[in-house]
Residue, then its C-alpha position, 0 to 999 in steps of 0.5 A: x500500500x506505501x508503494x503507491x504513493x511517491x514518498x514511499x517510492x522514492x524511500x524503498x526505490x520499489x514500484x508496483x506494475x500491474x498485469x501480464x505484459x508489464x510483469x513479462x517486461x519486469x521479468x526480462x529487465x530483472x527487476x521482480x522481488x515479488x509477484x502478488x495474485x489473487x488468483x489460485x491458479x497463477x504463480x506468486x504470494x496468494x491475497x484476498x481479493x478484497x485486499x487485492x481491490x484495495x490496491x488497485x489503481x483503477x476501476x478494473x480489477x487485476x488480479x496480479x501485481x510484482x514488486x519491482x526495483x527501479x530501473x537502473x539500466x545504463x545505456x550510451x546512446x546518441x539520442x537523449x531526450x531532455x524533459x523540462x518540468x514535464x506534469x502529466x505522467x500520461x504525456x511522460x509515459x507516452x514520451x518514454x514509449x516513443x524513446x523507447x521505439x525510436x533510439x532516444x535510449x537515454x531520458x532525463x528529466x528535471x525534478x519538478x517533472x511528474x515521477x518515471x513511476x506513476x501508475x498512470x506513467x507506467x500503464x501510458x509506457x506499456x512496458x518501454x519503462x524497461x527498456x531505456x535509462x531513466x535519469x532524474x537531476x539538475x536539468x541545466x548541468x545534465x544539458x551542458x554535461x552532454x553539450x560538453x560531450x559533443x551534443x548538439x542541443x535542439x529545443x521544441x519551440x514554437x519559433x524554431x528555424x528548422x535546421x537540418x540537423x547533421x551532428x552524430x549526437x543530438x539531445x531534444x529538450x521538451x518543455x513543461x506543457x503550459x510554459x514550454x522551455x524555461x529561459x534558462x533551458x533556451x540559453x543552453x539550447x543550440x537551435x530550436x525546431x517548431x513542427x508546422x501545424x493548420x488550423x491549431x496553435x500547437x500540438x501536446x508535448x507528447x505528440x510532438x515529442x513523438x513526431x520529432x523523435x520519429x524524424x531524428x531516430x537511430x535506424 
């Protein structure tokens, strides 16, 4: 039950994933210290299904759970994406899915963005939670650590130049849904990339994140 709220999270670095497929992930990445079922048939620790409902995050009742340790895959890629105080976990979730499919293996996120271990960021990832390095810090130093490395820096804005973009490294900032990029991230930015829209002003951060990631991925 503690690991359903963040302090607890962060206090025992353990989180909860619910249901087949995310158990199959977990298993693969080795992080299971334990499967929970309601279920007579299935492997794990046996509970009540009233105390099963208890621990439900949604309305509709799974019948298996693991506990699982954070994810501390490292990875070298050279695609990163950068969040800059991303609030909604479902755009975080999904933002790691399409990381995940499209080579940006490395995500780094500022502190004030929403927790990597969300229920609702991690039913939005379908399992990609597993499948990239997950990295929380100082957003500001993190960019210049990687500018230092040889990454050119490009920034999601509505006022980008479009570029073409021929450097090996690159790292793509994402900024907070209302606000956008902070000043401060701008100024450690190299340029600056706008997706042409008709008839809308701009598109959720997730969506774009997504298109641009599909446009720089690693084949």
């Amino acid at each position: 039950m503690k690991l359903k709220t963040k302090k607890y999270r962060d206090e025992f670095s353990r989180f909860l994933v619910f249901g087949e497929h995310q158990i199959e992930k977990a298993k693969q990445a080795s992080l299971i210290e334990e499967i929970v079922t309601s279920n007579q048939t299935a492997q794990g620790t046996l509970i009540d299904i009233a105390l099963m409902k208890e621990l439900q995050f949604t309305e509709t009742l799974i019948d298996t759970f693991a506990v699982c340790k954070f994810n501390t895959l490292k990875i070298q890629s050279k695609r990163v994406l950068f969040l800059d105080d991303i609030q909604d976990p479902d755009n975080l979730g999904a933002l790691i899915r399409s990381a995940a499919a499209f080579g940006f293996h490395q995500v780094i996120a500022s502190h004030k963005s929403t927790d990597f271990y969300n229920d609702k960021t991690i039913r939005a990832a379908k399992g990609s939670i597993f499948d990239v390095e997950l990295v929380r810090g100082p957003i500001l130093e993190m960019i210049a650590s990687y500018k230092n490395k040889g990454y050119i820096i490009i920034g999601a804005d509505a006022h980008g130049e479009n570029h073409e973009i021929k450097n090996d490294k690159l790292g793509l900032v994402l900024g907070n849904e209302g606000h956008g990029l902070s000043d401060e991230t701008k100024k450690l930015c190299n340029g600056f990339y706008t997706i042409q829209t008709q008839k809308v002003e701009s598109l959720n951060v997730s969506v774009a994140g997504g298109i641009l990631m599909y446009q720089w991925r690693v084949s």
